[in-house]
Residue, then its C-alpha position, 0 to 999 in steps of 0.5 A: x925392691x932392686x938394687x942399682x949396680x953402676x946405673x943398672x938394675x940387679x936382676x935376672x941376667x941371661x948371655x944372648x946363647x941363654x936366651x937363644x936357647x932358653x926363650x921360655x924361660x926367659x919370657x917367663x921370668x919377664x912376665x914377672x920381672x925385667x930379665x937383662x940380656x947380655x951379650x960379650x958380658x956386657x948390657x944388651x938389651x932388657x926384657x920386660x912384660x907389656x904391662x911393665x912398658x906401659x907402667x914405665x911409659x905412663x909414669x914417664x909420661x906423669x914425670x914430664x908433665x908434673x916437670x912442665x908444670x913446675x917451669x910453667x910456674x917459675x916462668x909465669x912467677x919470673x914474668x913481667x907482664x901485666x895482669x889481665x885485669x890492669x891491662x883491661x884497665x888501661x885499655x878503658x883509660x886509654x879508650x875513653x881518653 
């Protein structure tokens, strides 16, 4: 789909002048693609259509829920705490002398 150049997306790129003077363009290119501004030939910013933010927010938001779930696990597998189950039991021994 893309290819990953030193960390950035190869795509459509526009100088800030381009995008000055060229907005339509460059606003139609996002609704299919994120477009990268550049300014002094370097990276600038990233134009990308509504519904792209969203599907980037959205798997983010799965990707830290799915790794919060994983340290969750390993905390809970490295716990020593008691079951609750041999817990309720010592309470009944304990209560009952």
């Amino acid at each position: 789909m893309y290819k990953i150049v030193k960390t950035f997306i190869v795509m459509k790129s526009y100088t800030l002048t381009q995008t000055r003077n060229q907005h339509g363009e460059v606003f139609d290119k996002a609704t299919v693609e994120p477009v990268l501004i550049t300014k002094q030939k370097r990276p600038s910013h990233v134009i990308l259509s509504a519904e792209a933010y969203q599907q980037l927010i959205t798997r983010l938001e799965e990707l830290e829920d799915i790794n919060l779930g994983k340290a969750a696990e390993t905390a809970l597998n490295q716990s020593s705490m008691v079951g609750s189950e041999e817990f309720t039991a010592t309470l009944e021994k304990l209560a009952n002398g």
